[in-house]
N, C-alpha and C positions, 0 to 999 in steps of 0.2 A: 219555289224550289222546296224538296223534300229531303231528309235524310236518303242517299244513296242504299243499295246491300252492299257497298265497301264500307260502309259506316263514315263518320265524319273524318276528316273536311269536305268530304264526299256527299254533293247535292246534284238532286235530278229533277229533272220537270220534264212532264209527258207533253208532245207535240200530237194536236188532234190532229186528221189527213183524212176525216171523211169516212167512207164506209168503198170498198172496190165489191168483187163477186162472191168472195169466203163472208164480208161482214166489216165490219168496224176495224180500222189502219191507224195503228199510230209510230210513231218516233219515239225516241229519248235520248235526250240531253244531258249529261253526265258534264259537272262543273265543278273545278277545284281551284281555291282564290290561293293565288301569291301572299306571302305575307304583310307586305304592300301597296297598297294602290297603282295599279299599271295601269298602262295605254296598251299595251300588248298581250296578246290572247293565240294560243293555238285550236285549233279545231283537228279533232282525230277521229278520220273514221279506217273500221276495223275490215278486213277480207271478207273471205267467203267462211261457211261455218266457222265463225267468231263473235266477238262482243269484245265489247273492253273491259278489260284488267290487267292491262301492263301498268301497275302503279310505277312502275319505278322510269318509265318514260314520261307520266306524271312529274315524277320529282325533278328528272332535269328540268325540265322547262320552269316549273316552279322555282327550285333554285334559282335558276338565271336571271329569275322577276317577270316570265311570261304567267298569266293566269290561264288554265287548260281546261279544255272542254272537249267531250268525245259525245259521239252521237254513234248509239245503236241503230242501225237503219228500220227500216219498217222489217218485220219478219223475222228478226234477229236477236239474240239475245234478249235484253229488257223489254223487246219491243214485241216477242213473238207471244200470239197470243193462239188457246186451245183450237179454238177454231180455223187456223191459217195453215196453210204447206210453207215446213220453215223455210227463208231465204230465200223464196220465190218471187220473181216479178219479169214483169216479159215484155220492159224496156228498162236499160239504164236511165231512162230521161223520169221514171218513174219516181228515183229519190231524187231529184232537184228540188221540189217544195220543201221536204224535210232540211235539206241544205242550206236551201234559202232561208228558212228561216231559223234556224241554228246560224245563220248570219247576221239575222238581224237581229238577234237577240243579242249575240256577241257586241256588235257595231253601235247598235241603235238605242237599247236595251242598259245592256251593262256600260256603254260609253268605250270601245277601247277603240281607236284608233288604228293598228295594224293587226293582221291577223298572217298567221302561217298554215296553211291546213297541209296535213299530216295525209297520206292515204296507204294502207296497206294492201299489197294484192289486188283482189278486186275491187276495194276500196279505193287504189290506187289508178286502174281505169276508172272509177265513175267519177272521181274525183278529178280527172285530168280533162274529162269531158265536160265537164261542168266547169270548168276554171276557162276554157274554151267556150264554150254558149253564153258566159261572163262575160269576154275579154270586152275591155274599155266602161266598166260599171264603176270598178276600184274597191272590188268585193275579196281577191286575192293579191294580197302581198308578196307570197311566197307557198311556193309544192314543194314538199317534200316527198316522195314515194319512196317505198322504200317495197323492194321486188315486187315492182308494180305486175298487175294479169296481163302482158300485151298480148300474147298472143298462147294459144293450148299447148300444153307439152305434149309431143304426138308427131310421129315421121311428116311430112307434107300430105301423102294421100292421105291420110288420116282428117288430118285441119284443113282440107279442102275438098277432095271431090266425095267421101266416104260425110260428111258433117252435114255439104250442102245435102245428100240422096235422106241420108238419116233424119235430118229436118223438112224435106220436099214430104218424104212419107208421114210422117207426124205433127206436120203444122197445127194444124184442126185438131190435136192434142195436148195441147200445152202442159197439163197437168202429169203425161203419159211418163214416168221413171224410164231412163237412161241406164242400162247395166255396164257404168263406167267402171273404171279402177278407183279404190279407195285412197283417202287418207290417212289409213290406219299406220303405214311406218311414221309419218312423220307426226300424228297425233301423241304412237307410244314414245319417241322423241323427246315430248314437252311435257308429258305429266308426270307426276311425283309417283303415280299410281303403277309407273311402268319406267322406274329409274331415270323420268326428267326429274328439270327444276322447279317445273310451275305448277301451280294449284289453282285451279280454275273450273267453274258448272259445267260438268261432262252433259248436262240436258240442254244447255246454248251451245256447246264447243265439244261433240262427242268425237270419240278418238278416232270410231271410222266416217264419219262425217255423216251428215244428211245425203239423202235420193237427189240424184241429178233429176230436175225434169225439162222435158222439149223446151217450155215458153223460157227458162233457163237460159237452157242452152243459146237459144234464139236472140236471146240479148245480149248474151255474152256474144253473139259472134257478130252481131250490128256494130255494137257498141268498138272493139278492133276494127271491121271495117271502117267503121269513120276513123278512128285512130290512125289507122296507115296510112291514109288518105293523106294526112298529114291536120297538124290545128295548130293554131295562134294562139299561143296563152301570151298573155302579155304579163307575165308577172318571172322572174325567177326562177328555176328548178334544178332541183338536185334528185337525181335518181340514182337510187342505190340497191347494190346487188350480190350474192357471193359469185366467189368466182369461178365454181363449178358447179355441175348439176348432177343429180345422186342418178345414176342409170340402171339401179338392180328392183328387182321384185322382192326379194325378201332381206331381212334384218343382218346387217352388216353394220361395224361403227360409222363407216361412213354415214349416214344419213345426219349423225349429229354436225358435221360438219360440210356440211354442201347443204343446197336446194332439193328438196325429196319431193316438192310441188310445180316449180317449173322448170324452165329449160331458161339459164340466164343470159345464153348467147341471144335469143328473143331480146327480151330486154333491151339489152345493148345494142340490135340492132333498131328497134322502132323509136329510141329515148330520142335521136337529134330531133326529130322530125313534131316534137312537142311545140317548138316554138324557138325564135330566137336564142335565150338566155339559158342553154342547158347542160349543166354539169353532170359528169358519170363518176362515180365510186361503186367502185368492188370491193369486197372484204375476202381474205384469205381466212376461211373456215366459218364462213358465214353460213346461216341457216335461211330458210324460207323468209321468216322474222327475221329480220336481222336483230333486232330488239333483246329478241330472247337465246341467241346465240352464246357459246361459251362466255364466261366473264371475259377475258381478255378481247373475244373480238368482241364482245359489244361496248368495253368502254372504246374500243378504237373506234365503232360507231358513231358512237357521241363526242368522242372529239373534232372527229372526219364534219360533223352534224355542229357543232358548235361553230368553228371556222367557216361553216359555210355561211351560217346565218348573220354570225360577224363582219362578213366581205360584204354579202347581198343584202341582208335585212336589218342597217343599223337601227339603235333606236329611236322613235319619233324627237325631234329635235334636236337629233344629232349632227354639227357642220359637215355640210357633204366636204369630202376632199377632191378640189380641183387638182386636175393634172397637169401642168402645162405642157405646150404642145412639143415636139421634138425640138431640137434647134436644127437650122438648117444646112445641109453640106454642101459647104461652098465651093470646094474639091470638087464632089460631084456636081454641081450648076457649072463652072468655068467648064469641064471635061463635058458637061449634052451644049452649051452653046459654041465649043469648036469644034465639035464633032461632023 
């Protein structure tokens, strides 16, 4: 591990991944120790044009005695190198190596014992998908999502028969730019630069975003297909969401307070279908982030986010609490055997 560009306690270590069609692939692993030795570790990966520097989701976890680790995907932030098309890859199934082994270094590596991985957005599918081609390894402990990409924000014809003809014609183009709608309202939103809060490399996280391209597109929309499909995660999940979605074209307050990236009735409707064990929160006046939402909702975040992890993900060596079973109605047994 190296000194971070967050500076210390802030260490990174580059993850090789070989050479794909642009050139040489790598990862980065982004690691910040509790100030005592844990068994507990979270993994954070970031959306679509992003990277990590939400320090201050760092610090909860660290508080609490989790040690944090974020991984810039291949193409992304720490990861994106001169030669590549940023955020580009044309399978989700693409960053599972990098994951894996951002696992095993967690696990294996550093020694912790539980881990909670963190996903945001599209972080949040790749992450759910991979916690699924996981299930029964004992690699995930706990998902968090947090306004997970389930599905495009876009009328139905739009995300179905207008997405499949747009990809039928430019399959055998993968690299081919997409003239979609930007992220510019909700980029001006978040930076200090245009009356946000946050200060973060407009060259990993620029305010109108990177070029959508086909092979893109093309995996974001596999990747939802298997999604709806329904998957097995055997671990936990708590997905979380604002409770409205921004529906204008141009700069209104609203956008600080709603979704300006997706649509969160999505969300809420594909979240059961993750897996047995799955919890929904919504925030009133939540953001895309929910992270980086007004101060007031985002400590509601992290308490909402604390409790969760309290009920599902005690700490290793903590006595599980049995339940005992109902007692039984003896009312009700005499009333079905003289019925």
């Amino acid at each position: 591990m190296e000194t971070d560009v967050l500076g210390p306690p802030y260490e990174r270590h580059t993850i090789d991944l070989g050479t794909d069609d642009e050139g040489p692939v790598v990862a980065t692993l982004v690691r910040r120790r509790a100030e005592r030795p844990t068994r507990r570790a979270v993994l954070y990966v970031h959306g679509f044009v992003d990277y990590f520097f939400q320090t201050h989701l760092a610090d909860f976890f660290v508080e609490r005695g989790w040690d944090f680790y974020a991984i810039d995907l291949r193409k992304y932030g720490r990861s994106l190198r001169p030669h590549q098309t940023p955020n580009f890859a044309r399978s989700l199934t693409e960053y599972y190596p990098e994951l894996d082994e951002a696992a095993r270094i967690i696990r294996e590596q550093d020694g912790h014992d539980q881990m909670l991985v963190v996903g945001h957005s599209t972080g949040g599918l790749i992450t759910s998908l991979w916690a699924h081609a996981r299930h029964g390894q004992g690699i995930v402990d706990g998902l968090f999502l947090n306004s997970p990409f389930f599905d495009f924000n876009a009328p139905w014809l739009m995300r179905r028969p207008v997405m499949e003809a747009i990809l039928r014609v430019g399959g055998r183009m993968p690299y081919r730019v997409v003239p979609l709608g930007g992220l510019g309202l909700y980029g001006q939103s978040l930076h200090t630069d245009h009356g946000g809060e946050w200060t973060y490399d407009l060259s990993w996280k620029p305010i109108l975003g990177f070029p959508v391209t086909i092979g893109w597109l093309e995996a974001i929309r596999r990747g939802q297909s298997r999604l709806h499909a329904g998957l097995s995660i055997d671990a936990p999940v708590l997905v979380a969401c604002s409770t409205r979605t921004f529906r204008g074209r141009t700069w209104t307050d609203d956008v600080r307070i709603t979704d300006a990236v997706l649509d969160v009735e999505h969300i809420v409707r594909w979240a059961p279908g993750l897996g047995p064990r799955v919890t929904i929160a919504r925030f009133d006046g939540g953001i895309h982030d929910l992270t980086l939402s007004g101060k007031e909702v985002r400590a509601d975040v992290f308490r909402e986010l604390a409790r969760w992890v309290d009920a599902f993900l005690p700490a290793p060596g903590t006595p599980e609490i049995n339940v005992p079973p109902a007692p039984e109605d003896k009312a009700d047994d005499k009333s079905d055997a003289t019925a």
